[in-house]
C-alpha positions as CSV (number, residue, x, y, z in Angstrom):
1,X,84.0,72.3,137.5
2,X,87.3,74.0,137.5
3,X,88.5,76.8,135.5
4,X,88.2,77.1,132.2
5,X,89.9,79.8,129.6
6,X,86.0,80.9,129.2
7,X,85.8,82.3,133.0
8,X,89.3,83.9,132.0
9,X,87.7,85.8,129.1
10,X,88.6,83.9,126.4
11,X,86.1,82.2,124.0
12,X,87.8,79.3,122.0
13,X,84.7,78.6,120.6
14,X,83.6,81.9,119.2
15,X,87.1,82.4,117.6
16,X,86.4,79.5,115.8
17,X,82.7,80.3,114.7
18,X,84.4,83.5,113.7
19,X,87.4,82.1,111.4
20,X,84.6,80.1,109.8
21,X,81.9,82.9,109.0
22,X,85.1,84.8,107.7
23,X,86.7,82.3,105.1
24,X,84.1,83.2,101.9
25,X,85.6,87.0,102.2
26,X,88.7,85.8,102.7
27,X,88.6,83.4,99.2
28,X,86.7,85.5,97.5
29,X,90.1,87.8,97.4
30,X,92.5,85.2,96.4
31,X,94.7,85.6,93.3
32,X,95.9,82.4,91.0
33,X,99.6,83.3,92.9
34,X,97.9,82.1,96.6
35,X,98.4,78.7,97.7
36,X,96.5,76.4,100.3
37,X,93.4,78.0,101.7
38,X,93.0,80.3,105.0
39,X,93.6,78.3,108.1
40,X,97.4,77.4,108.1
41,X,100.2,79.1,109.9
42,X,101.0,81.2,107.7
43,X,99.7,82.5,104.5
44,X,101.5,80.8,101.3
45,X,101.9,83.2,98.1
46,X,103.5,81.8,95.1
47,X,105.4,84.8,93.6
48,X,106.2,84.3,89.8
49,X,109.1,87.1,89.5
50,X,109.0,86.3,85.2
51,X,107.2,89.3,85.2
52,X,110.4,91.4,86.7
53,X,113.7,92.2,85.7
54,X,115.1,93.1,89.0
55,X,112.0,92.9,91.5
56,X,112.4,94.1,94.8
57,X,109.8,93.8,97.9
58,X,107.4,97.0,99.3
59,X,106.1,96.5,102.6
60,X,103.6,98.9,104.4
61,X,101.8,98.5,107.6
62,X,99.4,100.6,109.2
63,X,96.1,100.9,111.2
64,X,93.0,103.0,111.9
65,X,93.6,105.0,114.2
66,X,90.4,106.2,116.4
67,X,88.3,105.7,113.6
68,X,88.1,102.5,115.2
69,X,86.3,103.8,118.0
70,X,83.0,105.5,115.9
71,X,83.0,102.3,114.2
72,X,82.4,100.5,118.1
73,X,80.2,103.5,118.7
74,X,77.6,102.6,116.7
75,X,78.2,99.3,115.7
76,X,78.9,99.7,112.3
77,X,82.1,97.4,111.3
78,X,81.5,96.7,108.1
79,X,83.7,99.5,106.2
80,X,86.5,100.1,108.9
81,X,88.3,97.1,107.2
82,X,88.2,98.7,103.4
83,X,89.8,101.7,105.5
84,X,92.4,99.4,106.5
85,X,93.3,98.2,103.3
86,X,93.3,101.9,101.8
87,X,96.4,103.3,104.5
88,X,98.4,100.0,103.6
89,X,98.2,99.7,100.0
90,X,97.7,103.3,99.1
91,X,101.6,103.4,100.6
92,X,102.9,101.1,98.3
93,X,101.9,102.6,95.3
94,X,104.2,105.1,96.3
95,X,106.8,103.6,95.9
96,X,105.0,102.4,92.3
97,X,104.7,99.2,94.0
98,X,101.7,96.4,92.8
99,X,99.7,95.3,96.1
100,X,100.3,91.3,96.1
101,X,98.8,90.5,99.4
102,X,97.5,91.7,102.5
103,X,97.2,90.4,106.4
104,X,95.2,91.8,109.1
105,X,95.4,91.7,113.0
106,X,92.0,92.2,115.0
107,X,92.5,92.3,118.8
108,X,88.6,92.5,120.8
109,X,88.0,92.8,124.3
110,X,85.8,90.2,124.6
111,X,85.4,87.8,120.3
112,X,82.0,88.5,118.7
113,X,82.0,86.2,115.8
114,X,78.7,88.8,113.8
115,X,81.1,92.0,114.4
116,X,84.7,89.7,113.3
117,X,82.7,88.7,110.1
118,X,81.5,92.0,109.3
119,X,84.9,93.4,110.0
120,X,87.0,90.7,107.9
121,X,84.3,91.6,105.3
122,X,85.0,95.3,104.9
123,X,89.0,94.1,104.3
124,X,88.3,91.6,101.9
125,X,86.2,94.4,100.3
126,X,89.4,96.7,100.8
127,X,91.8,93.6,98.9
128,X,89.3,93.0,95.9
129,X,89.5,96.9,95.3
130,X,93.0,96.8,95.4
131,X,93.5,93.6,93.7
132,X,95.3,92.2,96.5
133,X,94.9,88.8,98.1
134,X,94.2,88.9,101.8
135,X,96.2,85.6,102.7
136,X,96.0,86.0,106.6
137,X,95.5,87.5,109.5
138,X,94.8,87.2,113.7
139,X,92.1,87.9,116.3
140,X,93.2,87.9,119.6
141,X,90.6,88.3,122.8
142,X,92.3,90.8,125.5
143,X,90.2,90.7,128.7
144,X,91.5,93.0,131.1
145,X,93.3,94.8,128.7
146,X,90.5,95.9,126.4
147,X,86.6,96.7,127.5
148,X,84.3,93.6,125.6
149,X,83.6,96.5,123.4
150,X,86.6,97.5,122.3
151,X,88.9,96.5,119.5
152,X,91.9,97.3,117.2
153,X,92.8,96.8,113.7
154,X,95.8,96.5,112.3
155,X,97.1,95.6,108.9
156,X,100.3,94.5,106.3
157,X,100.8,94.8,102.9
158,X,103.4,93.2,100.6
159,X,104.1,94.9,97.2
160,X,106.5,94.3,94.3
161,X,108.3,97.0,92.0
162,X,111.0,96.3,89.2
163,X,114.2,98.4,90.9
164,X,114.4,100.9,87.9
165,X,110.6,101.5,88.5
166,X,110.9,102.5,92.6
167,X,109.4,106.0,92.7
168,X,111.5,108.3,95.0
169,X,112.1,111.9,95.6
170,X,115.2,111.9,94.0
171,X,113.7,111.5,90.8
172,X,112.0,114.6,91.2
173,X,112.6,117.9,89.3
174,X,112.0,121.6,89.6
175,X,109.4,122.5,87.2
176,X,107.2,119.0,88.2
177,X,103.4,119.5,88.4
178,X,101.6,117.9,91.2
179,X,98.3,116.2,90.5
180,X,95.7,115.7,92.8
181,X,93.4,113.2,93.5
182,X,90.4,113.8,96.0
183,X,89.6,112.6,98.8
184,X,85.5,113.3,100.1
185,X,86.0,112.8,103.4
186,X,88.5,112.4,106.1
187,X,90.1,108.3,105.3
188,X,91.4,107.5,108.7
189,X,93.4,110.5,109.8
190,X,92.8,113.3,112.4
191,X,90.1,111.4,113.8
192,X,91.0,112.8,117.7
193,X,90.4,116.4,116.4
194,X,87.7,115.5,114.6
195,X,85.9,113.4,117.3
196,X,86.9,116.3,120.0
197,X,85.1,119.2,118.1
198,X,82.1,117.1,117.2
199,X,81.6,115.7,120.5
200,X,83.0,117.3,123.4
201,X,83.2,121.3,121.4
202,X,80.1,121.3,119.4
203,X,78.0,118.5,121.9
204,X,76.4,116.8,118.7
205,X,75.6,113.2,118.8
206,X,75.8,110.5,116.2
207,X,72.7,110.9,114.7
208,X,72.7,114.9,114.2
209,X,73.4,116.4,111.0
210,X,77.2,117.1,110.5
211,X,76.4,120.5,109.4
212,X,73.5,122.8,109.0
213,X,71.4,121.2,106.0
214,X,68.5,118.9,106.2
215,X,70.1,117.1,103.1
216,X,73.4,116.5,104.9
217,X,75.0,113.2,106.3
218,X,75.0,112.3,110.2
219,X,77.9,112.3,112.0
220,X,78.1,108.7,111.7
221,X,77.9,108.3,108.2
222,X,80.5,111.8,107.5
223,X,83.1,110.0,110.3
224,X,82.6,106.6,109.1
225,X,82.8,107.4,105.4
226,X,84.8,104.7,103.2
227,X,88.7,105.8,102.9
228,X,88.7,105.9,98.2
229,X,91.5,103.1,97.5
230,X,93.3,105.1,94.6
231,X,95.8,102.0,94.2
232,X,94.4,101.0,90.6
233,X,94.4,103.9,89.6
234,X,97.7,105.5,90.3
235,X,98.9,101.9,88.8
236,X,97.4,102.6,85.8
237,X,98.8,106.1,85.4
238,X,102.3,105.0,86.7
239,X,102.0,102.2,83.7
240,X,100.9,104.9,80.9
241,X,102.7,108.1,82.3
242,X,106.5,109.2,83.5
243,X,105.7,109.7,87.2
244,X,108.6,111.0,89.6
245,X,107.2,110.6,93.0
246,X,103.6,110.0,94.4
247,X,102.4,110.8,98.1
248,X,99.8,109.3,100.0
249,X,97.7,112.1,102.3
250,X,97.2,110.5,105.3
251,X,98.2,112.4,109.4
252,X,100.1,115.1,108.7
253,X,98.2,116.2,105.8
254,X,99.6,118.4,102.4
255,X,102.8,119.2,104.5
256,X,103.7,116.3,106.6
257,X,103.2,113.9,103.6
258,X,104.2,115.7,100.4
259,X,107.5,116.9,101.6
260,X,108.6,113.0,101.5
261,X,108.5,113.3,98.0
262,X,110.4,116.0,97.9
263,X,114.2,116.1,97.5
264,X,116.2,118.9,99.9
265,X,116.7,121.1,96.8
266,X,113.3,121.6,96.1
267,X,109.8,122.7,96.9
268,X,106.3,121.9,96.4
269,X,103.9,125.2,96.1
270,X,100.4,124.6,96.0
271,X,97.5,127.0,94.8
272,X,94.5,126.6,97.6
273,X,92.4,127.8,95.1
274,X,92.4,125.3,92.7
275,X,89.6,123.3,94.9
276,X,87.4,123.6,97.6
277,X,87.3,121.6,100.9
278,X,84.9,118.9,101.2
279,X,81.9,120.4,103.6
280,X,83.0,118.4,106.5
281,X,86.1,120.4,106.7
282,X,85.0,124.0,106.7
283,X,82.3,122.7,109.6
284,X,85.4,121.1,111.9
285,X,87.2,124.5,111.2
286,X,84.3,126.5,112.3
287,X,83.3,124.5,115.4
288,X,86.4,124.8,116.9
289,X,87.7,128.3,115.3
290,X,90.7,126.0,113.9
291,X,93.5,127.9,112.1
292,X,93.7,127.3,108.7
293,X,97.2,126.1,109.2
294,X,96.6,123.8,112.0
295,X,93.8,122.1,109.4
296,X,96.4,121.6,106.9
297,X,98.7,120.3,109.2
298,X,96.3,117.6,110.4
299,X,93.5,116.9,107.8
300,X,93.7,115.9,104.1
301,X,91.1,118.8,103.3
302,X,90.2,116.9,99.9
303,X,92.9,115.8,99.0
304,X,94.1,112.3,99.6
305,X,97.3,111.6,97.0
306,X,99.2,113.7,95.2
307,X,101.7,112.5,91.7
308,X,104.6,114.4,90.9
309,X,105.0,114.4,87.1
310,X,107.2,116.4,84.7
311,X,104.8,119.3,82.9
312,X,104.5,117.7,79.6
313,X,103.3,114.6,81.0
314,X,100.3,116.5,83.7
315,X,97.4,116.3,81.1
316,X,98.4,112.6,80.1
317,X,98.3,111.4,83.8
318,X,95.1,113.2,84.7
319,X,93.0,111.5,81.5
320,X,94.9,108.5,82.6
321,X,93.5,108.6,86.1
322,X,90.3,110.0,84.8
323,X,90.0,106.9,82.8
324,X,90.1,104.7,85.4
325,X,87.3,106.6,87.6
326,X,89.6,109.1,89.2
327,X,88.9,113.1,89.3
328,X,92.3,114.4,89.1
329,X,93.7,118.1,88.6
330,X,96.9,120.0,88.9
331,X,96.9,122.0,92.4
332,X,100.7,123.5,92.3
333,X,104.2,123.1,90.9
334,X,107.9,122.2,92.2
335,X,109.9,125.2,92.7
336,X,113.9,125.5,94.0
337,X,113.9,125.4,97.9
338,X,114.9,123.0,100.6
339,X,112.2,120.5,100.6
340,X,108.8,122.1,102.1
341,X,105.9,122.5,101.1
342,X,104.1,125.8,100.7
343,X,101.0,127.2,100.0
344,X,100.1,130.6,97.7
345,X,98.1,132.2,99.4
């Protein structure tokens, strides 16, 4: 017998046991605007713009960084795909766009149709909570490029937003409040340092405590926590309350994300005090002596979106994002500056 894409690497038939065991996720995400079913070229979307004045078109795309690899570490796929979802979509409500629809791209070393499915499952997880369909997507086997272990996920969003409605920085005014939303863990972001102090500074494994309590997680389940979707949510408030400009958290942290939201005449002050870091952050500063700056500079610390809203409006938005199962609270103000972001301390 001669040679056969198989002996190459490349399993025809487990890609398609896979796209089977996946298409009950995928239709249980569907919206009444999604035509056909999954298994075309492309994914069809019947957009009804009677809803819009002037719509225009948000489009995010993102991935998960080296998340991805504590996910292959201990075989646990089934929530790296929500976290997917959360980076794309959790962008285009910042620009006070509605998540339509959503397309994923998993590339393997080697196609296990169990790990695909569990994957695929954690997106369509990621769409439902975001009320987005997930209309499409790819898997692609890479032998020789990628170890049969090995993967990477990467995904696309596709919002909509009446023009008058597009949330900018220019819209922003000294005097805003910005309102926070928290996030308990890390979402996707600063997963190098993270994975450096646990692993190579502090030589814990996966299944040791992530900090010194018998009641806390394992490093596994603090590094693979779920990314919060705050999508619906910040909707809701965008609906109910006049919002100027909204950030998403993500690499970068308080400074390398809020200051997009921030014209060049202004700045954003925030009061550290008005929360405390999620336990998982004090213990990655501690292992590895990590200056306080250098941790905002590269984690979240708690908090994972910030809305900039006039002052009269900050106690409407926070019961509005209350009301929709979101903890929210005012951690600092816009001042006159030149577009940074500092911190009272």
């Amino acid at each position: 017998m001669g040679e056969t894409y198989e002996s190459a690497g490349v399993s025809i038939a487990a890609g398609e046991e896979a796209v089977e065991r996946i298409k009950d996720d995928v239709r249980s995400t569907f919206r009444p605007e999604v035509v056909g079913d999954i298994g075309g070229f492309g994914g069809l979307f019947r957009f009804d713009p009677r809803g819009y004045r002037d719509p225009v078109l948000v489009s995010t795309t993102d991935g998960v960084g080296t998340k991805a690899l504590v996910a292959a570490a201990t075989g646990r796929y089934d929530t790296i795909g929500l976290d997917l979802v959360a980076m794309c979509v959790d962008d285009l409500v910042c620009q006070g766009a509605e998540p339509l629809f959503f397309l994923d791209y998993i590339s393997v070393g080697a196609l296990d149709p169990d790990r695909i499915k569990d994957i695929v499952a954690g997106v369509a997880e990621g769409c439902r909570q975001a009320g987005c369909a997930l209309i499409g997507g790819e898997m692609a086997e890479h032998p020789g490029v990628m170890e049969p272990g090995e993967f990477d996920l990467v995904g696309f969003a596709v919002g909509v937003v009446d023009r008058d409605r597009i949330l900018s920085a220019d819209r922003v005014e000294v005097g805003d409040l910005l309102v926070a939303l928290p996030s308990p863990g890390l979402r996707s972001n600063g997963y190098s340092l993270a994975r450096r102090l646990y692993f190579d500074v502090a030589g814990r494994s996966l299944d040791d405590r992530a900090w010194d309590d018998p009641h806390a997680p394992t490093v596994a389940d603090e590094l693979l926590r779920p990314s919060v979707i705050y999508a619906p949510a910040v909707r809701a408030m965008e609906r109910h309350v006049e919002v100027h400009a909204v950030a998403h958290i993500t690499g970068g942290g308080l400074p390398g994300n809020l200051n997009r939201a921030l014209p060049g005449r202004a700045d954003a002050v925030i009061d550290p005090s008005t929360w405390t870091w999620p336990h998982v952050f004090t213990e990655l500063q501690r292992i590895g002596d990590v200056s306080t700056d250098e941790m905002r500079r590269v984690f979240n610390l708690g908090v994972g979106m910030v809305a900039v809203v006039p002052e009269r409006r900050a106690a409407k938005a926070i019961d509005e994002l209350r009301s929709h199962g979101q903890r929210a609270w005012v951690i600092g103000e816009v001042v006159s500056g030149s577009g940074q972001v500092l911190f009272a301390d």
